[in-house]
TIRO-2110 file (N, C-alpha, C; in Angstrom, 1 decimal):
// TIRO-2110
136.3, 117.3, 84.5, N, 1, A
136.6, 118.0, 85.7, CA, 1, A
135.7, 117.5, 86.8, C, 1, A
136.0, 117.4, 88.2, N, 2, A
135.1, 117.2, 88.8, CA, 2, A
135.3, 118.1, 90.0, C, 2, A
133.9, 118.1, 90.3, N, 3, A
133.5, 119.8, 91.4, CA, 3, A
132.8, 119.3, 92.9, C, 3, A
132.8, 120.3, 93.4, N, 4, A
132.0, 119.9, 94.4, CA, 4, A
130.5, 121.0, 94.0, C, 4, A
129.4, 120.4, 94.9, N, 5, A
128.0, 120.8, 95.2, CA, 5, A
127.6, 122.0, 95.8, C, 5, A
128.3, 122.4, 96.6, N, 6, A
128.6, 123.5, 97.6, CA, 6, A
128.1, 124.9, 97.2, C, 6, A
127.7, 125.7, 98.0, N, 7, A
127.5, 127.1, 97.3, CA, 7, A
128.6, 127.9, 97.6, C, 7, A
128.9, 128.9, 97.1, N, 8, A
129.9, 129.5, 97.4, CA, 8, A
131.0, 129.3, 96.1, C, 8, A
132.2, 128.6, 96.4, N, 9, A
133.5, 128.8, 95.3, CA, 9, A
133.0, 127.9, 94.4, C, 9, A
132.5, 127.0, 94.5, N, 10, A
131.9, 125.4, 94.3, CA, 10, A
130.6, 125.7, 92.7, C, 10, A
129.7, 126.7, 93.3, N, 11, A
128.9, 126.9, 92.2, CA, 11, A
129.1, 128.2, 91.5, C, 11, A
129.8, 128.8, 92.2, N, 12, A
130.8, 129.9, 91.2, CA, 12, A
131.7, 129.3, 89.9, C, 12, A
132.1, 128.3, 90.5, N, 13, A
133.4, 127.8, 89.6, CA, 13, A
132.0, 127.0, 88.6, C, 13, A
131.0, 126.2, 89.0, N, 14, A
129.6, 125.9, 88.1, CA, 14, A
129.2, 126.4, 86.7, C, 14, A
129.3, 127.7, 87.5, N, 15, A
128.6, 128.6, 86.3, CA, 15, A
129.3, 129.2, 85.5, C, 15, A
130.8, 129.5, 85.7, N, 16, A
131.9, 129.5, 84.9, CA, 16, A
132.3, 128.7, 84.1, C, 16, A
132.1, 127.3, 84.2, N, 17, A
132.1, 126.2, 84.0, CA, 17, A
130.9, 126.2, 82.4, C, 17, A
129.9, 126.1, 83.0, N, 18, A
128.8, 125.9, 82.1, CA, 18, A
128.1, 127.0, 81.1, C, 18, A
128.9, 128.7, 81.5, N, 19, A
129.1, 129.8, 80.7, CA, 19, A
129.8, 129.5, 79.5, C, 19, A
131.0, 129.2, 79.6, N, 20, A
131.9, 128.4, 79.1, CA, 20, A
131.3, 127.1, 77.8, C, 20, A
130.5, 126.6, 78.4, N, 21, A
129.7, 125.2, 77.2, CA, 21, A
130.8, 124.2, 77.8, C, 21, A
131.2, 123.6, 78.9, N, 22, A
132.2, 122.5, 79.1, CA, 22, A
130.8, 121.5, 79.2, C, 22, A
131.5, 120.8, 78.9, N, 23, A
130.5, 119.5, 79.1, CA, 23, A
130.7, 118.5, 80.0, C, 23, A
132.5, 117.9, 80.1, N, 24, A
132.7, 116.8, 80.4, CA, 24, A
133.2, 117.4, 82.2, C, 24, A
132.3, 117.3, 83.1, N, 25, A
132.3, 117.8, 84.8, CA, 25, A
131.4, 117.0, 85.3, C, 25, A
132.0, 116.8, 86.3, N, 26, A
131.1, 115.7, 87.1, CA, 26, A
130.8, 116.1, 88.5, C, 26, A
129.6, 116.2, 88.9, N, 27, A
129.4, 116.9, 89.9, CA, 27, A
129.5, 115.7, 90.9, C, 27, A
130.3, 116.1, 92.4, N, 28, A
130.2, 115.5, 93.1, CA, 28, A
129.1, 115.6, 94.6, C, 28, A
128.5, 114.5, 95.2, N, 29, A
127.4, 115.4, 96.4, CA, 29, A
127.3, 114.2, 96.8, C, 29, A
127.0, 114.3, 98.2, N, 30, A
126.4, 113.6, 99.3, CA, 30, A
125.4, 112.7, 99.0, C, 30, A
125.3, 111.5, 98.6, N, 31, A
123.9, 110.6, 98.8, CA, 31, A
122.5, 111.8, 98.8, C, 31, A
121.4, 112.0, 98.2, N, 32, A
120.6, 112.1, 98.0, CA, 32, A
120.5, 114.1, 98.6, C, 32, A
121.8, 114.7, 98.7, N, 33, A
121.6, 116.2, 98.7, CA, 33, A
122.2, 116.7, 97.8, C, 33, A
121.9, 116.3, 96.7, N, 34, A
122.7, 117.5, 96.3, CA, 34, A
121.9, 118.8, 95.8, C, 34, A
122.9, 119.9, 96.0, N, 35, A
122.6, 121.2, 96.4, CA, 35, A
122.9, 121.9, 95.1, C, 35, A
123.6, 121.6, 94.4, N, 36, A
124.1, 123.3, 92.9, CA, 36, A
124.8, 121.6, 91.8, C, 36, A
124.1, 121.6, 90.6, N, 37, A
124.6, 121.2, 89.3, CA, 37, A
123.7, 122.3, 88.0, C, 37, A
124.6, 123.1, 88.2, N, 38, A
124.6, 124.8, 87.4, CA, 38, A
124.3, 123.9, 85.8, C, 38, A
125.0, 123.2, 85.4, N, 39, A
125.5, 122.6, 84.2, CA, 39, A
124.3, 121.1, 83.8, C, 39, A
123.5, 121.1, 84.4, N, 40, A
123.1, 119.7, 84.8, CA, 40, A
124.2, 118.6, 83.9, C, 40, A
125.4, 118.8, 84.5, N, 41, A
126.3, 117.1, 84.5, CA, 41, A
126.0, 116.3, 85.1, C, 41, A
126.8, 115.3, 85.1, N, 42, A
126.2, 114.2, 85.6, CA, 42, A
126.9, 113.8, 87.3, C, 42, A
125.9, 113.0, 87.6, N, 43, A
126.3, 113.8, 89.5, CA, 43, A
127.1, 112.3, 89.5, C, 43, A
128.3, 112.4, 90.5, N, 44, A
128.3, 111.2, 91.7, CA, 44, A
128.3, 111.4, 93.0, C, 44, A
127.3, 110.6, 93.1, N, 45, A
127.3, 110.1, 94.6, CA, 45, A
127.8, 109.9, 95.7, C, 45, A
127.7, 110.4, 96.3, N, 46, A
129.4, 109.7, 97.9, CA, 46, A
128.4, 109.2, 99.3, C, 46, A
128.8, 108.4, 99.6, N, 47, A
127.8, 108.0, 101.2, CA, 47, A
129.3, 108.4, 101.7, C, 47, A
128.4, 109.4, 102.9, N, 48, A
129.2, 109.8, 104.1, CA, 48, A
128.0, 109.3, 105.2, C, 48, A
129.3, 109.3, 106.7, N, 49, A
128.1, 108.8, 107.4, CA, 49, A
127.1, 110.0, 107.6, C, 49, A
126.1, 109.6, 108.4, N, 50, A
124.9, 110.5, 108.5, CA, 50, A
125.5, 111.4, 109.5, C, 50, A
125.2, 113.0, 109.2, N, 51, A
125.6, 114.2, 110.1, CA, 51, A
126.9, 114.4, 110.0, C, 51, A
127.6, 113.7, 109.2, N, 52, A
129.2, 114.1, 108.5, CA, 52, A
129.2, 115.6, 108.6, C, 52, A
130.5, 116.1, 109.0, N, 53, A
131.0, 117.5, 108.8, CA, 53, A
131.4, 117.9, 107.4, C, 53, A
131.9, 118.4, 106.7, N, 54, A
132.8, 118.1, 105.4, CA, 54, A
134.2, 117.6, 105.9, C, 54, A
135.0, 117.8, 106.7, N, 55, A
135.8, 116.9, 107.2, CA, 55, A
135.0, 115.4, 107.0, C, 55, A
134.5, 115.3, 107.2, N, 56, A
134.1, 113.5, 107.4, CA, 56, A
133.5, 113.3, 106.4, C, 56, A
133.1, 114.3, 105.7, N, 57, A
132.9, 113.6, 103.9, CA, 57, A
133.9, 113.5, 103.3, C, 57, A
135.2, 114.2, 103.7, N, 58, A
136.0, 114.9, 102.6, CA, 58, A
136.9, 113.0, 102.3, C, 58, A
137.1, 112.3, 103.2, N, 59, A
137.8, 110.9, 102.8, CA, 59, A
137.1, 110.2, 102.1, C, 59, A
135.5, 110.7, 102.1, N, 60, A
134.8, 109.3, 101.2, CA, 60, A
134.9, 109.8, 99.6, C, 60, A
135.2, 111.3, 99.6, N, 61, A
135.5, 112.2, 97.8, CA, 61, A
136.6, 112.0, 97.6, C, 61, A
137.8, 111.9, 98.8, N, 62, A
138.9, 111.7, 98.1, CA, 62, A
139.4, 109.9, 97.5, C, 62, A
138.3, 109.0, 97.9, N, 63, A
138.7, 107.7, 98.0, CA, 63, A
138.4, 107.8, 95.9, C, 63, A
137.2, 108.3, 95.7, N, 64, A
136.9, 107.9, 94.6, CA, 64, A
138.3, 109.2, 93.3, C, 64, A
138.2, 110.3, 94.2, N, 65, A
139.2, 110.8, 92.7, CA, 65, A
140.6, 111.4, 92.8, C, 65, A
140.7, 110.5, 94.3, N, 66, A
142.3, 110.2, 94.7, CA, 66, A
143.0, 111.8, 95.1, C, 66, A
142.5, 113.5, 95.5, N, 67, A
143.1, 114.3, 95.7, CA, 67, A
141.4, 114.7, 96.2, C, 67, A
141.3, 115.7, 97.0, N, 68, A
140.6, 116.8, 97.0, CA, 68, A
141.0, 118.2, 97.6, C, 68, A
140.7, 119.3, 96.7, N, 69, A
141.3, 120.4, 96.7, CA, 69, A
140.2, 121.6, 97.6, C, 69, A
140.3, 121.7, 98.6, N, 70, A
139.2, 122.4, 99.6, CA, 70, A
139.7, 124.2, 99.4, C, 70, A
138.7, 124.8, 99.0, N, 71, A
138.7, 126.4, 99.0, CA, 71, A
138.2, 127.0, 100.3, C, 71, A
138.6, 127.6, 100.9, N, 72, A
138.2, 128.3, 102.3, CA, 72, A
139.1, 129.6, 102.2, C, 72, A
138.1, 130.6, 103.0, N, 73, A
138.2, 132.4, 102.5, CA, 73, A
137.8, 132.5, 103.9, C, 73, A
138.3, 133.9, 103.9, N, 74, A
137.5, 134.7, 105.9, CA, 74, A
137.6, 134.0, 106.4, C, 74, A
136.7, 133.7, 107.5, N, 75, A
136.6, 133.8, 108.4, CA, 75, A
136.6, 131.7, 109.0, C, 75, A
136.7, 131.2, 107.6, N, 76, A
136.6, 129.5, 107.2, CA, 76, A
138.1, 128.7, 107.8, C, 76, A
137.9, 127.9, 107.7, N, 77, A
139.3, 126.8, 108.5, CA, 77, A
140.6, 127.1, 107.1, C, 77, A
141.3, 127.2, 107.4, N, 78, A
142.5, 127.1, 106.3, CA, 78, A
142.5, 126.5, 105.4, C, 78, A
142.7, 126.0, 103.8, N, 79, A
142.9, 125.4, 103.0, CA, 79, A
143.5, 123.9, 102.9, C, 79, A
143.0, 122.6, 103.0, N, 80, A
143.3, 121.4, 102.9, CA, 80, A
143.1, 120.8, 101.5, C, 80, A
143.9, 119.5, 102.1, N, 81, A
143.9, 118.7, 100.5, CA, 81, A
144.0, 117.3, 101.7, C, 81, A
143.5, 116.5, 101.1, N, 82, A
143.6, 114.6, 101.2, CA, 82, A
143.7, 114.2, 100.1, C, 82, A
144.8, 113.2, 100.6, N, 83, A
144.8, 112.3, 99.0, CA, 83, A
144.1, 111.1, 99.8, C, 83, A
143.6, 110.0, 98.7, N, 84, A
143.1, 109.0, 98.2, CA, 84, A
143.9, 108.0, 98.8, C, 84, A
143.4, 107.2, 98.9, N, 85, A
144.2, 105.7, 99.5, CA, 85, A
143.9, 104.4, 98.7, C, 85, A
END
């Protein structure tokens, strides 16, 4: 499975994850921030440019696992997806 870094739905779904004993999750994060690996799995990397929004990260995550599935609640921008190219 692979996750995002993020706090919020991101390291909720983590620690569900790692409650659980899964093993095989791969955390995904930004070049040199990453923020939540609950499970210590094993991270990948993504270079976005510098000061990226998540919009402007979100094509460099979708290039490598071809879909990304964005959670947004309240008061957050609507629910998106990009595929991979």
């Amino acid at each position: 499975m692979f996750i995002g870094d993020a706090n919020g739905a991101d390291r909720a779904l983590q620690q569900r994850l790692a409650d659980r004993g899964y093993e095989r999750v791969v955390v995904y994060a930004v070049t040199g921030m990453l923020r939540n690996n609950v499970g210590h799995w094993k991270v990948r990397s993504v270079d976005a440019p510098r000061g990226a929004t998540l919009t402007g990260r979100r094509p460099e995550v979708s290039r490598f696992y071809g879909i990304v599935v964005s959670i947004f609640y309240d008061d957050h921008n609507p629910p998106t997806t990009n595929a991979g190219g």
